[in-house]
C-alpha positions as YAML, in Angstrom:
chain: A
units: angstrom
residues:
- id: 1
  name: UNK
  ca: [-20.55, 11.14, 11.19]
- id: 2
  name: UNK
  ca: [-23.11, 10.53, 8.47]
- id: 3
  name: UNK
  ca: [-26.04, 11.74, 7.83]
- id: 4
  name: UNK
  ca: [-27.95, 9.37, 6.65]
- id: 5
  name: UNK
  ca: [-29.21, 6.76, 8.71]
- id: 6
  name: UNK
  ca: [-27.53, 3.31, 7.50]
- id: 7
  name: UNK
  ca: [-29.03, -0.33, 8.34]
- id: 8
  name: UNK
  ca: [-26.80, -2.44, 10.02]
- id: 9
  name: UNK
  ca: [-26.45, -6.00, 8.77]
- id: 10
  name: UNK
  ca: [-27.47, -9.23, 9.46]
- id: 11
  name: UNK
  ca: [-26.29, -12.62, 10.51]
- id: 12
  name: UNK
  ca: [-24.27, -11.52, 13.60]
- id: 13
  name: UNK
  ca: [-25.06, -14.55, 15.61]
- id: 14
  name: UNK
  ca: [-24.70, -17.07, 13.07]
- id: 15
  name: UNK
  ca: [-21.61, -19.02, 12.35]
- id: 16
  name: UNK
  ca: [-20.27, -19.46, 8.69]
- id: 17
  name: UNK
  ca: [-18.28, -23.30, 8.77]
- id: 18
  name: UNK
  ca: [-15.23, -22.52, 6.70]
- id: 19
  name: UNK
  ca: [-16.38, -24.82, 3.74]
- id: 20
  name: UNK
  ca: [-19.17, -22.31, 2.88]
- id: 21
  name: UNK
  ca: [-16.47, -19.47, 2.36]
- id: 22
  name: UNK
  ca: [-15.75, -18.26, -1.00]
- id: 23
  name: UNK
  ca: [-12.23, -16.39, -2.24]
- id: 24
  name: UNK
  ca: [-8.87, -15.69, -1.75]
- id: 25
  name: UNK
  ca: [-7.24, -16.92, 1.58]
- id: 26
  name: UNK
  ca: [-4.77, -15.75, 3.50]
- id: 27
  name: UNK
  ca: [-1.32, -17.09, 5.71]
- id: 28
  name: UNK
  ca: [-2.12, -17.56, 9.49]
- id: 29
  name: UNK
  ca: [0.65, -18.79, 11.53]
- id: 30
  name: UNK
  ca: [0.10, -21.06, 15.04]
- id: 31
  name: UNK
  ca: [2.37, -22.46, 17.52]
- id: 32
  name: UNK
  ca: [1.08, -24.56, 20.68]
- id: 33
  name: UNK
  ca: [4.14, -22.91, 22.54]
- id: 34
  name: UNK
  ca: [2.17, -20.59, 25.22]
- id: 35
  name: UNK
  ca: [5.22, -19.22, 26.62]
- id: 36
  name: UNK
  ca: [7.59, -16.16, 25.76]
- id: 37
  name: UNK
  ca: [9.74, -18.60, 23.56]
- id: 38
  name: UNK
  ca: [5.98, -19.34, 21.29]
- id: 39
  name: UNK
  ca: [5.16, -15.44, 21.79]
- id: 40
  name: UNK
  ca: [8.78, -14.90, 20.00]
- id: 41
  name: UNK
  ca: [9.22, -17.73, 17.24]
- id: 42
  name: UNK
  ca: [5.18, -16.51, 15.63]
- id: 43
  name: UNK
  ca: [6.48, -13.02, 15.86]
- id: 44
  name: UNK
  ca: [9.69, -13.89, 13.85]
- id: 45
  name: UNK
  ca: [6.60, -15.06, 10.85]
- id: 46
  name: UNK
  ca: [5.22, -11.54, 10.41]
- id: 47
  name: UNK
  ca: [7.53, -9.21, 11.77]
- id: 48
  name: UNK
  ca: [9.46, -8.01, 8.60]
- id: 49
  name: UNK
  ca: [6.75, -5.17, 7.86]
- id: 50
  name: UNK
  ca: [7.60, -3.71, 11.06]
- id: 51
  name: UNK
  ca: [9.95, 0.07, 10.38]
- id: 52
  name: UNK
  ca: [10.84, 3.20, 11.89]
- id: 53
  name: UNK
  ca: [8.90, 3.78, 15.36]
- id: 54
  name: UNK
  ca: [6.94, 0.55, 16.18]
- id: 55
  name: UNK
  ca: [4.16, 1.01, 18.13]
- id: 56
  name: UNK
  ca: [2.52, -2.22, 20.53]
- id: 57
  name: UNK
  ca: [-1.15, -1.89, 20.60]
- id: 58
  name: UNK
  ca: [-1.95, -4.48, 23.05]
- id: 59
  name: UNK
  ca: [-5.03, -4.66, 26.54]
- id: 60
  name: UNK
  ca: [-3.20, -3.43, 29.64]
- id: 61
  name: UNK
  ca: [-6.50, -4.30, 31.13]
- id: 62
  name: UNK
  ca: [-8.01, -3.51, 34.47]
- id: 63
  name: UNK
  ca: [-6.39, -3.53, 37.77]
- id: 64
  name: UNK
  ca: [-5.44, -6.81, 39.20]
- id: 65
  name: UNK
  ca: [-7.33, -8.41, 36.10]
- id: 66
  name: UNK
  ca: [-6.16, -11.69, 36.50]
- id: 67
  name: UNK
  ca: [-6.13, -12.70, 32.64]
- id: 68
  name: UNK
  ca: [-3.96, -10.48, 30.68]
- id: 69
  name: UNK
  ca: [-1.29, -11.47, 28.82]
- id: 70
  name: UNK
  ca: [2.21, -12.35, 31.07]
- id: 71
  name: UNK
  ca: [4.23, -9.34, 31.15]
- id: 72
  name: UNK
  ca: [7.41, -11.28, 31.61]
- id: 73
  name: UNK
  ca: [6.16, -12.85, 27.95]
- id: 74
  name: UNK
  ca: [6.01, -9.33, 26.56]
- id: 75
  name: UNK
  ca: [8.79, -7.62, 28.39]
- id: 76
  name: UNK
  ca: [10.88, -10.68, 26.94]
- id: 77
  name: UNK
  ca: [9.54, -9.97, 23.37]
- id: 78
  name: UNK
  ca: [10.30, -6.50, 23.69]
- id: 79
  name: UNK
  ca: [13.80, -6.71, 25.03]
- id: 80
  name: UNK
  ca: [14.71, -8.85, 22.87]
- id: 81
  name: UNK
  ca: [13.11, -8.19, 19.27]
- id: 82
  name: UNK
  ca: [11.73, -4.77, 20.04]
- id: 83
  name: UNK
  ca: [14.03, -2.53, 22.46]
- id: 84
  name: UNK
  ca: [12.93, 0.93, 21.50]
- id: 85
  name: UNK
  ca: [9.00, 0.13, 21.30]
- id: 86
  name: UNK
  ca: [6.73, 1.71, 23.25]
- id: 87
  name: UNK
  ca: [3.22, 0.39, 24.17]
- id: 88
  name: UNK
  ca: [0.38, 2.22, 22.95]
- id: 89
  name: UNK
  ca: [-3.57, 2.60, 25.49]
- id: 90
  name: UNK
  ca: [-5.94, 5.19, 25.22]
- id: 91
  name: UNK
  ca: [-8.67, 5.75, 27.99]
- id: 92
  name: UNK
  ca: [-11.78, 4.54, 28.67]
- id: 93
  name: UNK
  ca: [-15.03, 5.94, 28.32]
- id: 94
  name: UNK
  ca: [-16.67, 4.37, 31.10]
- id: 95
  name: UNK
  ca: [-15.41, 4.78, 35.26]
- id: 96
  name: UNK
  ca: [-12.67, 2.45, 36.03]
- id: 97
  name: UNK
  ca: [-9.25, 2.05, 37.11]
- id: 98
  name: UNK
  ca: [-8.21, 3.63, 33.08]
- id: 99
  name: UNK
  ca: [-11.04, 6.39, 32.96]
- id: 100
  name: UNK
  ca: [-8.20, 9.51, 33.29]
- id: 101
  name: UNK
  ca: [-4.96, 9.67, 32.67]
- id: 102
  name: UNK
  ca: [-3.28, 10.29, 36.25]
- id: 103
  name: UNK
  ca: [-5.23, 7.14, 36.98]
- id: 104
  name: UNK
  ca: [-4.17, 4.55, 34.29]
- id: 105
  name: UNK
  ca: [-1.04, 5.99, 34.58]
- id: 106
  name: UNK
  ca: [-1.60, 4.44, 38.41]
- id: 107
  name: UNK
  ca: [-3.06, 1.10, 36.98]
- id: 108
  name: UNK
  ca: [-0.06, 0.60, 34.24]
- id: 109
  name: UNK
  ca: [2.28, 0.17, 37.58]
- id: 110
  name: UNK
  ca: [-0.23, -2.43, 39.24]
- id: 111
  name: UNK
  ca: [-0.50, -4.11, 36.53]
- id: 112
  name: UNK
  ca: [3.40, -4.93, 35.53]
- id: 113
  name: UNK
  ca: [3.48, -2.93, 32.66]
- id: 114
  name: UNK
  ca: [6.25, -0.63, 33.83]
- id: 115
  name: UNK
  ca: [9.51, -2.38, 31.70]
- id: 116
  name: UNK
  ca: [9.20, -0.05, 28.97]
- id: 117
  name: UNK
  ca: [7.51, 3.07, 27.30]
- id: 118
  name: UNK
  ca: [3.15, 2.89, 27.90]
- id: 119
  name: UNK
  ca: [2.17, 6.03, 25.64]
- id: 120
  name: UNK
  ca: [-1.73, 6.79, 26.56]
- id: 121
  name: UNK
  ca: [-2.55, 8.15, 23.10]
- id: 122
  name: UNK
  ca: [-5.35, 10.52, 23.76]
- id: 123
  name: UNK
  ca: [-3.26, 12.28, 27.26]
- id: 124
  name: UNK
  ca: [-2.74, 14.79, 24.85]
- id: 125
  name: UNK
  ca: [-5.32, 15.08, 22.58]
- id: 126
  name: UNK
  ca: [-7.30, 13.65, 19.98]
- id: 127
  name: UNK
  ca: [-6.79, 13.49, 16.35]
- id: 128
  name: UNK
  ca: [-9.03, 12.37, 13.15]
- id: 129
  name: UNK
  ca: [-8.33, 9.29, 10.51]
- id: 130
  name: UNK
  ca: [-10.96, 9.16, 7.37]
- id: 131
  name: UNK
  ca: [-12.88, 6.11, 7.23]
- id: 132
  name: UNK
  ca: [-12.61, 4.61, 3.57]
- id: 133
  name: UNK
  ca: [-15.81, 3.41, 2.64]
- id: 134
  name: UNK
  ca: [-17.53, 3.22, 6.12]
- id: 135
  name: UNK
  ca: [-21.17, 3.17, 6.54]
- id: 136
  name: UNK
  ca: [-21.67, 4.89, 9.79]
- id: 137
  name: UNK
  ca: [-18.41, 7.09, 9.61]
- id: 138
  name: UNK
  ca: [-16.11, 9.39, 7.42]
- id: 139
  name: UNK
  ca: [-13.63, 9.25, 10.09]
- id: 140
  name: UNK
  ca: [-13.00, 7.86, 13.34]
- id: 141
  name: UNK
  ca: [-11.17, 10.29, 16.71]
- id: 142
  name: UNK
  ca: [-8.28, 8.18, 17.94]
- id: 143
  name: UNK
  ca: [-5.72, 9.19, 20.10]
- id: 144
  name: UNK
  ca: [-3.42, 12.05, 18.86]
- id: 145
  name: UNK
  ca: [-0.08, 10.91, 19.67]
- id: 146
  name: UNK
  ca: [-0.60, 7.18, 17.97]
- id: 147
  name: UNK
  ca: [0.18, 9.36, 14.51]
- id: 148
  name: UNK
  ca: [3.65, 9.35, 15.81]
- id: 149
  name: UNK
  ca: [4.30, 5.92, 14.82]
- id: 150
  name: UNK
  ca: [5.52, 4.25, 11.89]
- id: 151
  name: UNK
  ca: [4.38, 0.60, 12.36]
- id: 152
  name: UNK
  ca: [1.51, -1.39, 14.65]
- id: 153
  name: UNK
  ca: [2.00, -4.92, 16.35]
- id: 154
  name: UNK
  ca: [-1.17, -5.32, 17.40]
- id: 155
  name: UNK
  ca: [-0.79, -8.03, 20.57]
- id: 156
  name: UNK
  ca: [-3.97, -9.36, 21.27]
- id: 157
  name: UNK
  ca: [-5.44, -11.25, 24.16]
- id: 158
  name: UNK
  ca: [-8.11, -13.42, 22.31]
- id: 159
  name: UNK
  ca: [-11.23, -13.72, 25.22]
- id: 160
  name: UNK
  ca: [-15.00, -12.85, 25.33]
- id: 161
  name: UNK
  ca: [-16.32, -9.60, 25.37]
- id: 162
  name: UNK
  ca: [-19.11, -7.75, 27.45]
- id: 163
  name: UNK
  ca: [-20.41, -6.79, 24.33]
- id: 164
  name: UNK
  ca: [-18.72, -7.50, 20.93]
- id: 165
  name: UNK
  ca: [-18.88, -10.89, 21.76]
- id: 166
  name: UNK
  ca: [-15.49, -12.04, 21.71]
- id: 167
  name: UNK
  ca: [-12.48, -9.50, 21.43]
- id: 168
  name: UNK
  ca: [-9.48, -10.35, 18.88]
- id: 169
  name: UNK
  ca: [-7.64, -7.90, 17.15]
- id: 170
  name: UNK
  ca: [-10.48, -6.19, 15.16]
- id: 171
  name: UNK
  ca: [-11.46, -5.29, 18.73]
- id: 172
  name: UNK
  ca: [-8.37, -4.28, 20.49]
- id: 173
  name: UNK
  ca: [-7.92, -1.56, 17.50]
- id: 174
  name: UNK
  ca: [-11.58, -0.25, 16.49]
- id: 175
  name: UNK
  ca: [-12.14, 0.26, 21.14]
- id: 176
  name: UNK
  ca: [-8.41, 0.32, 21.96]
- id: 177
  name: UNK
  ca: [-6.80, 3.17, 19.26]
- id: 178
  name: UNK
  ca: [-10.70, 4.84, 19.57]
- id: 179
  name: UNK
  ca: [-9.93, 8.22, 21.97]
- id: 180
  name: UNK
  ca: [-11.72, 7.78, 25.27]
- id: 181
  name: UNK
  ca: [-13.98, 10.84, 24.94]
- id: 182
  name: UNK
  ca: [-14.81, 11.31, 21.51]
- id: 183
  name: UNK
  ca: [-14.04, 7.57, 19.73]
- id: 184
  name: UNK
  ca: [-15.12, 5.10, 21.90]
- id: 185
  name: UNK
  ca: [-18.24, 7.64, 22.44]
- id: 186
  name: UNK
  ca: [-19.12, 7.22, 19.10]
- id: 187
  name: UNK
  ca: [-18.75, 3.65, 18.46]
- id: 188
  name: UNK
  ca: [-21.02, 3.04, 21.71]
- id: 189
  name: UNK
  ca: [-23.71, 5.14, 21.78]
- id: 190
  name: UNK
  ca: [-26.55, 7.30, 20.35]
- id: 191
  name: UNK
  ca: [-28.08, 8.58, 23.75]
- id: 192
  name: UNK
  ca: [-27.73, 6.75, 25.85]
- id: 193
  name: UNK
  ca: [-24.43, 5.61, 27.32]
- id: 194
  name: UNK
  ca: [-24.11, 1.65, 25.54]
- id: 195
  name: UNK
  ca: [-27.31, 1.88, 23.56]
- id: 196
  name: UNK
  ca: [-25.26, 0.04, 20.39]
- id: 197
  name: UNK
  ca: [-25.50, -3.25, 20.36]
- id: 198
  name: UNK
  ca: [-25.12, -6.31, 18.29]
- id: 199
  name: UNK
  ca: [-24.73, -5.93, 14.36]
- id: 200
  name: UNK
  ca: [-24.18, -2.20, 14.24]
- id: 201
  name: UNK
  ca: [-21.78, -2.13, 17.31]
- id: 202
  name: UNK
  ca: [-19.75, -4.57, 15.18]
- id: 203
  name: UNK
  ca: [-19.75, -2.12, 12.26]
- id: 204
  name: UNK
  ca: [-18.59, 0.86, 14.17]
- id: 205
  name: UNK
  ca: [-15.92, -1.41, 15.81]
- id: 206
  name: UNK
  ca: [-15.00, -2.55, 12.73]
- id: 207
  name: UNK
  ca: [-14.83, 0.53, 11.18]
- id: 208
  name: UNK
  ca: [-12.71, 2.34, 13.42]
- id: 209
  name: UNK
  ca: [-10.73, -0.82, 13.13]
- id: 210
  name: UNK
  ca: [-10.34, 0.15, 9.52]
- id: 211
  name: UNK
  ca: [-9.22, 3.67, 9.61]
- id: 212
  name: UNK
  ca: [-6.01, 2.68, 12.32]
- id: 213
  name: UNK
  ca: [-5.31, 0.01, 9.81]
- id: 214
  name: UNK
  ca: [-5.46, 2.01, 6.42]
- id: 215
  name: UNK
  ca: [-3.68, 4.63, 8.68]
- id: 216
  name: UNK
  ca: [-0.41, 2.03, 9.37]
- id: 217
  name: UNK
  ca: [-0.91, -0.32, 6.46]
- id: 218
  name: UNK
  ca: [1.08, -2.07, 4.87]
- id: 219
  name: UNK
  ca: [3.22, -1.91, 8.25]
- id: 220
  name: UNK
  ca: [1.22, -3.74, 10.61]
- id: 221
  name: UNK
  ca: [0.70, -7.24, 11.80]
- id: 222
  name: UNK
  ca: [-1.41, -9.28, 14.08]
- id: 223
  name: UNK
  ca: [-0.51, -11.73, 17.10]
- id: 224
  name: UNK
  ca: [-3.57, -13.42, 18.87]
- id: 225
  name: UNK
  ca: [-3.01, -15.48, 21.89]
- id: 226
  name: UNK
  ca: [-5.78, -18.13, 23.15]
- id: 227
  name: UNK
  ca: [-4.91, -18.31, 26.63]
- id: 228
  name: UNK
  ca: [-6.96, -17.50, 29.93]
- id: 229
  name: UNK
  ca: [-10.10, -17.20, 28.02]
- id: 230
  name: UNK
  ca: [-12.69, -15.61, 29.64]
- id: 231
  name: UNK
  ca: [-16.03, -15.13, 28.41]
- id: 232
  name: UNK
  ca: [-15.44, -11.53, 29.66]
- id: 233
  name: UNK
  ca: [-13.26, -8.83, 28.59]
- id: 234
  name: UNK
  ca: [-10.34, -7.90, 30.60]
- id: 235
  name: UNK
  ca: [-12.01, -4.77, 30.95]
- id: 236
  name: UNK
  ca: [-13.67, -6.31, 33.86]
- id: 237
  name: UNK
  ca: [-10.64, -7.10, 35.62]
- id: 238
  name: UNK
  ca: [-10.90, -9.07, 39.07]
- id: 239
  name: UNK
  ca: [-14.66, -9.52, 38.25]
- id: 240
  name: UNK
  ca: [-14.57, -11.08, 34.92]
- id: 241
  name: UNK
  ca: [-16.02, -14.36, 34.94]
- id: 242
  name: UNK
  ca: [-14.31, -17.58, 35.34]
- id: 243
  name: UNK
  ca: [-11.66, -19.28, 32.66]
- id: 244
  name: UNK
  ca: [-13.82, -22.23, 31.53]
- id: 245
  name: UNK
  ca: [-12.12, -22.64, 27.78]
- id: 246
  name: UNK
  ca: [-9.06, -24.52, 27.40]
- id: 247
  name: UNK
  ca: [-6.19, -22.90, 26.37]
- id: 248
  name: UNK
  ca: [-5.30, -23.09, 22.68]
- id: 249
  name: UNK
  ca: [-1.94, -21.80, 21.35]
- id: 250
  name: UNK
  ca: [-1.14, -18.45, 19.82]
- id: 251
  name: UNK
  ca: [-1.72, -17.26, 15.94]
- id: 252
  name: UNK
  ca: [-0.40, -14.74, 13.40]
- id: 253
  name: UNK
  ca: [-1.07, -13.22, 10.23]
- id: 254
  name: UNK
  ca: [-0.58, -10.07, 8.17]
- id: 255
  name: UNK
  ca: [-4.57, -10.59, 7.80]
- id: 256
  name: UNK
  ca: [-6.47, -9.39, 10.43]
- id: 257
  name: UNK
  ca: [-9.51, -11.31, 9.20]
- id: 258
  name: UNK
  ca: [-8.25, -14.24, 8.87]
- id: 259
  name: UNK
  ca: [-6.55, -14.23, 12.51]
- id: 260
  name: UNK
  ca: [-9.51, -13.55, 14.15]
- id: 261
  name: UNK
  ca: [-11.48, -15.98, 12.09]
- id: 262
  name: UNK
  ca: [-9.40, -18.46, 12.51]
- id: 263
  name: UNK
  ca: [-9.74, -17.93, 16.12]
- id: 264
  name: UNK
  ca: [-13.60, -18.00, 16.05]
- id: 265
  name: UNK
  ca: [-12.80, -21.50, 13.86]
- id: 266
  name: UNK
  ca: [-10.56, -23.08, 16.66]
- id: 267
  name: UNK
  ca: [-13.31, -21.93, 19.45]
- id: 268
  name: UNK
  ca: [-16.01, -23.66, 17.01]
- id: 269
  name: UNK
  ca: [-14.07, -27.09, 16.65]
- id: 270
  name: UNK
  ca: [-13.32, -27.69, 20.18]
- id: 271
  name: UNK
  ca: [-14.41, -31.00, 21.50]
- id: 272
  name: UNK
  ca: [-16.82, -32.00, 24.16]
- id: 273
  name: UNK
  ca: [-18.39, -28.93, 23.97]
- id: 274
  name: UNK
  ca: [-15.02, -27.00, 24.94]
- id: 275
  name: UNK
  ca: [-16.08, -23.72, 23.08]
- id: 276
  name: UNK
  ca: [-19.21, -23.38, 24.38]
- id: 277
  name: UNK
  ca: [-19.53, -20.45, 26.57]
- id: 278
  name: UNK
  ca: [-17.29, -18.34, 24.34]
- id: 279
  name: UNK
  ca: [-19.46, -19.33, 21.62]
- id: 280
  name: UNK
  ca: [-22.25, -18.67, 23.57]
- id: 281
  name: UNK
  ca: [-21.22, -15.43, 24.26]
- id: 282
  name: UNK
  ca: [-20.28, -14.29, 20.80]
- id: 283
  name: UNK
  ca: [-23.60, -15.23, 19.40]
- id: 284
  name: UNK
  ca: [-25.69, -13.62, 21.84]
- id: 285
  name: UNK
  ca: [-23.84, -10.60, 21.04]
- id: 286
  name: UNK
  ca: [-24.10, -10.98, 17.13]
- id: 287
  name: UNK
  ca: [-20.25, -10.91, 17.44]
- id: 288
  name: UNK
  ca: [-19.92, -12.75, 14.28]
- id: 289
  name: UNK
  ca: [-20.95, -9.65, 12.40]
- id: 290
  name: UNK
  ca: [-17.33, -8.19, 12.93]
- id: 291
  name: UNK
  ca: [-15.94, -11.11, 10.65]
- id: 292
  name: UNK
  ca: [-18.91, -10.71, 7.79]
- id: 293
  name: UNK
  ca: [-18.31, -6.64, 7.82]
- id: 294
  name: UNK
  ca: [-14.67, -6.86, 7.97]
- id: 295
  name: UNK
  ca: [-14.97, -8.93, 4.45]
- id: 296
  name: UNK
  ca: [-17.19, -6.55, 3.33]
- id: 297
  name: UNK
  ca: [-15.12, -3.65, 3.80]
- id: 298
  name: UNK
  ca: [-12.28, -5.40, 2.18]
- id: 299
  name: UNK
  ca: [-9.83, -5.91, 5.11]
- id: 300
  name: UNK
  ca: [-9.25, -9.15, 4.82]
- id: 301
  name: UNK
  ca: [-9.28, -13.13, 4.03]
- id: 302
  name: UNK
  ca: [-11.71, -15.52, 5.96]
- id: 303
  name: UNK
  ca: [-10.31, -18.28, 4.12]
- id: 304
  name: UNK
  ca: [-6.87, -18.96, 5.28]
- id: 305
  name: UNK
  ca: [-4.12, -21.23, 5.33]
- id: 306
  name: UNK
  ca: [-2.99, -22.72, 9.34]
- id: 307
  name: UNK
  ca: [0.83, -23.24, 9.61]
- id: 308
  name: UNK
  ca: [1.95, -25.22, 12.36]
- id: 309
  name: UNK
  ca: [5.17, -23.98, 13.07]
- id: 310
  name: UNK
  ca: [5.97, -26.43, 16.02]
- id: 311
  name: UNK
  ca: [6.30, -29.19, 13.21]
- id: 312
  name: UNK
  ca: [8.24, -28.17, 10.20]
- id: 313
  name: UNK
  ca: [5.38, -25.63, 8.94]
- id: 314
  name: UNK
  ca: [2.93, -28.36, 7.98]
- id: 315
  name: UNK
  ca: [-0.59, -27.13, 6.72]
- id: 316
  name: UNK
  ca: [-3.00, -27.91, 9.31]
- id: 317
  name: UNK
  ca: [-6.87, -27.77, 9.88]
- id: 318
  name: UNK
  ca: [-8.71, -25.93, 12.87]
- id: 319
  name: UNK
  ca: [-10.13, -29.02, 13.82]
- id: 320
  name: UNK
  ca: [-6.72, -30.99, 14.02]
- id: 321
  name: UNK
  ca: [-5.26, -28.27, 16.05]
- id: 322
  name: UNK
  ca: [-7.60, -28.75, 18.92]
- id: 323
  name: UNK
  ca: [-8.78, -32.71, 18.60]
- id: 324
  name: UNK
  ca: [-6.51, -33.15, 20.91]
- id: 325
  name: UNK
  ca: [-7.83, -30.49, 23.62]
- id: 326
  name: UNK
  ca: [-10.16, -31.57, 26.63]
- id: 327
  name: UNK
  ca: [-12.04, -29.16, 29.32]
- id: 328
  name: UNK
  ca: [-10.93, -29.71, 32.70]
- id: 329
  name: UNK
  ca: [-7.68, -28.37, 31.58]
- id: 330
  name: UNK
  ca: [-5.15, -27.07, 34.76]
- id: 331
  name: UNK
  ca: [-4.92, -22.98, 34.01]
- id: 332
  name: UNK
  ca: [-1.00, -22.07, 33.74]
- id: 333
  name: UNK
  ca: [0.99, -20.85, 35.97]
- id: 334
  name: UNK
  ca: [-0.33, -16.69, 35.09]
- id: 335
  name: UNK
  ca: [-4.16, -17.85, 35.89]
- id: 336
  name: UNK
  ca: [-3.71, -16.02, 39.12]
- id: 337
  name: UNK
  ca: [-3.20, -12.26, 39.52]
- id: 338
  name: UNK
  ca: [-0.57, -12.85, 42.88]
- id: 339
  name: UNK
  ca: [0.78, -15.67, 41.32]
- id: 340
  name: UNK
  ca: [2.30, -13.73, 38.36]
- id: 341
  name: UNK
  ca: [5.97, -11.94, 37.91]
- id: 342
  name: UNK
  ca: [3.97, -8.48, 37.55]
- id: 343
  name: UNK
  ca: [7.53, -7.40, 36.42]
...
């Protein structure tokens, strides 16, 4: 930790429209396809940095959380692209269903996620990654047995978040690869137990975000998935709020900046309103902070290029993508906990 007292930035709840962005710009990848065959043809676009012992960083979630991503979509992926991954968690640091090992070990099998290798990270230990150029750390505690692996696919269900706003992949890696103890400890509070909030939670995230990334880099890539979008995290499991936002499609990059921004853009071009409690939600947090900081800190593009892969890998705009999209949208067949394959 530092030892001098940094000021966190500004601007977290305001929304940058992409023709006030300046520099380079980045590939992101998007397919309409919500199903394994989508989850598999935008993995085919980034996969080649993948070697050695790939690791699959991706929300196991609660039990009986009714909005995680399809198993049978990620056993599929894994079986056939992936056979000898293994899917990476660490604890949590509040009380749930994840909070020790014996019991997430408990909520993996509830949950589905019993068709392959689940490796809780921090069971074993913690260990230490420096922090290049962070602001509020020289180095972030993960979970020791993540240095095992050679690569990161970092699978992330795109939704709201209790308290960073919205949670894409800059989330599911500066909470999710954080140890439960130590990590997430210090990303959430100062005395209290979530006494962080807004611009400087996003900094911590986003820093811890950056010292997995720097760790794997250049083998790692980034799969987002718009789907079952609540405006809560699927931390809260059963008692998240309800799926309001329509479904959008799934998106992938080698830039994690430009994923999740692109993303935030889709969410922000919905119309009739479609967007609105996620955006809502991300502003009241100052969620847009993890975008700003994550440019900052040089992780990324939040300019970017949208390839529609569906039809012959023709450039397209955020606001094309979704012009098309309505609320009152029927949820898929997955919406409901009991009416999933858990297996």
């Amino acid at each position: 930790m530092l030892t001098n007292k940094p000021v966190p930035g500004k601007n977290g709840n305001h929304y940058l429209p992409y023709e006030e962005r300046t520099g380079n710009s980045s590939v992101v990848f998007f397919t309409r396809d919500l199903s394994e065959d989508g989850l598999k043809k935008i993995y085919d676009r980034v996969s080649s940095v993948l070697t050695g012992k790939v690791a699959v960083k991706l929300h196991t979630g609660e039990a009986e959380g009714p909005n995680i991503l399809p198993r049978p979509w990620v056993k599929e992926l894994i079986k056939s692209r992936l056979p000898e991954a293994t899917i990476i968690e660490t604890n949590t640091y509040y009380k749930g269903s994840r909070y020790t090992t014996e019991d997430h070990l408990k909520t993996l099998e509830i949950n589905g996620w019993t068709f392959c290798p689940v490796d809780i990270t921090d069971a074993d230990g913690v260990a230490t990654l420096p922090v290049a150029d962070g602001k509020w750390f020289q180095e972030m505690h993960v979970g020791k047995n993540m240095l095992n692996y050679d690569s990161l696919l970092v699978l992330t269900h795109f939704k709201g978040h209790t308290q960073g706003g919205f949670g894409g992949s800059n989330k599911n890696i500066g909470i999710g690869c954080a140890d439960g103890r130590i990590g997430k400890k210090e990303i959430h509070s100062h005395i209290t137990m979530w006494d962080i909030n807004k611009e400087e939670l996003m900094e911590r995230i986003t820093e811890s975000t950056k010292a997995t990334m720097d760790h794997f880099a250049p083998h790692v890539c980034f799969i987002n998935t718009m789907r079952n979008m609540s405006e809560d995290c699927d931390c809260m499991g059963p008692g998240a709020a309800p799926v309001v936002t329509p479904d959008i499609g799934i998106l992938a990059s080698l830039d994690i900046l430009a994923v999740d921004n692109a993303c935030v853009d889709l969410l922000y071009n919905l119309p009739d309103g479609g967007g609105k409690e996620l955006i809502k939600r991300i502003e009241s947090r100052h969620g847009l902070r993890q975008l700003s900081y994550m440019k900052e800190l040089g992780m990324g593009n939040d300019r970017y290029t949208l390839i529609d892969i569906d039809h012959d890998d023709t450039e397209i705009s955020a606001m094309e993508v979704v012009k098309d999209i309505r609320p009152g949208w029927k949820p898929d067949r997955y919406n409901t906990f009991w009416g999933r394959n858990k297996h």
